[in-house]
C-alpha positions, 0 to 999 in steps of 0.5 A: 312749532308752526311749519310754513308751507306758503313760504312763496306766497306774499300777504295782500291784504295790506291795512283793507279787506278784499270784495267778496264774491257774492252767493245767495246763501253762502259766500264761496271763496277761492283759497286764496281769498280765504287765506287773505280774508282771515290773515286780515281778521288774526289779531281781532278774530278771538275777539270777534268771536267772544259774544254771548252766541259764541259762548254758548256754542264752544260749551255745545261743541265742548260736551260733543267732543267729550263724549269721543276724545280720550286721554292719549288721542292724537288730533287733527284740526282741520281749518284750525285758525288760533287754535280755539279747538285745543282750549275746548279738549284742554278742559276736560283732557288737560294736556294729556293729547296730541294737537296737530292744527292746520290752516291756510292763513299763516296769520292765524297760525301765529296767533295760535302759535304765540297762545300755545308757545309753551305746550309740548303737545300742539303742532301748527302746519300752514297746509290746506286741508285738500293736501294731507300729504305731509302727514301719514297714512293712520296717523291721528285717532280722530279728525274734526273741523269746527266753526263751519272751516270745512264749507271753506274746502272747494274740493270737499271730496278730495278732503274727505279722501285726505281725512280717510287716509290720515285717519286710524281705523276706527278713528273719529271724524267730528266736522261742523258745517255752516248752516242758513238755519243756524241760531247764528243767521237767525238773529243776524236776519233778524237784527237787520229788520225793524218792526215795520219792515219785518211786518211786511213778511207774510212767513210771520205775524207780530205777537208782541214787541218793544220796538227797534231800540237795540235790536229786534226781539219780537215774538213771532208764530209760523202762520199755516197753510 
């Protein structure tokens, strides 16, 4: 079931991406440029996301959500795009829990929708994550966000209220954020260097490498001060 929220709002994104507003470490999008960014990215997303780096993170995220989700629990996914999340519980709890998803790209959610079209167990809501109100007071037994979703919410206090009130007492919240020192920044920054360029960093020395074919992959050491 996908509820529609957003029924007043028109897709702009036409067959080209929006500008981004440019921060230092961080890109800062209001909810209407999210919704637009990611209703332009739902039909490759999965795609986008199927690379080595993000392998080895769903099984990271999976062993995590192992060890606090049970058979019978109710979910709620926060900023829940095509619904990956469901696919990481599924394998160690089958269908034996509730999934509810929301997100505020109403192309998201039909990609999620059309993956989980014959499960009795999952719900998808086009709600942004700053207004709960559709739900009630100690509904789910745990809450999380994956993939860096929540640093999307402007008012993350206000989330933080709408989480404590949708959820049981004593439930989980499981939230992942985005961070510069992931792995994930790392080998982006570094790619973007070639031998040359990168030698001009005074953080790092060259120990050894095989130069630019590809990408960068050298071994480097914290110089001390």
């Amino acid at each position: 079931m996908l509820i529609n929220f957003f029924k007043g709002i028109t897709n702009m994104h036409d067959k080209q991406y929006f500008q981004f507003k440019k921060y230092e470490f961080l890109s800062v999008l209001s909810n209407e440029e999210s919704r637009l960014y990611y209703d332009s990215l739902a039909n490759v997303y999965d795609q986008l996301y199927n690379d080595g780096i993000s392998l080895a993170e769903n099984s990271i995220i999976r062993d995590m959500l192992c060890k606090y989700l049970y058979k019978g629990c109710k979910v709620l996914d926060l900023g829940c795009g095509s619904g990956l999340a469901y696919e990481l519980i599924s394998d160690f709890l089958d269908t034996n829990f509730n999934y509810t998803g929301v997100d505020i790209s109403y192309n998201m959610l039909q990609q999620a929708q059309i993956k989980y079209s014959g499960f009795n167990n999952v719900d998808f809501y086009q709600i942004n994550m700053e207004d709960l109100s559709y739900f009630n007071t100690n509904t789910f037994d745990a809450v999380i966000s994956l993939y860096g979703s929540f640093s999307h919410s402007l008012k993350y206090k206000q989330s933080i209220n709408e989480i404590k009130r949708v959820l049981k007492p004593n439930g989980i919240i499981f939230i992942m954020v985005y961070s510069r020192f992931s792995l994930r920044n790392i080998f982006r920054c570094m790619t973007k260097f070639t031998i040359s360029s990168l030698s001009e960093i005074q953080l790092y020395q060259i120990r050894k490498t095989r130069g630019d074919i590809f990408f960068l992959c050298p071994f480097l050491y914290r110089q001390k001060y």
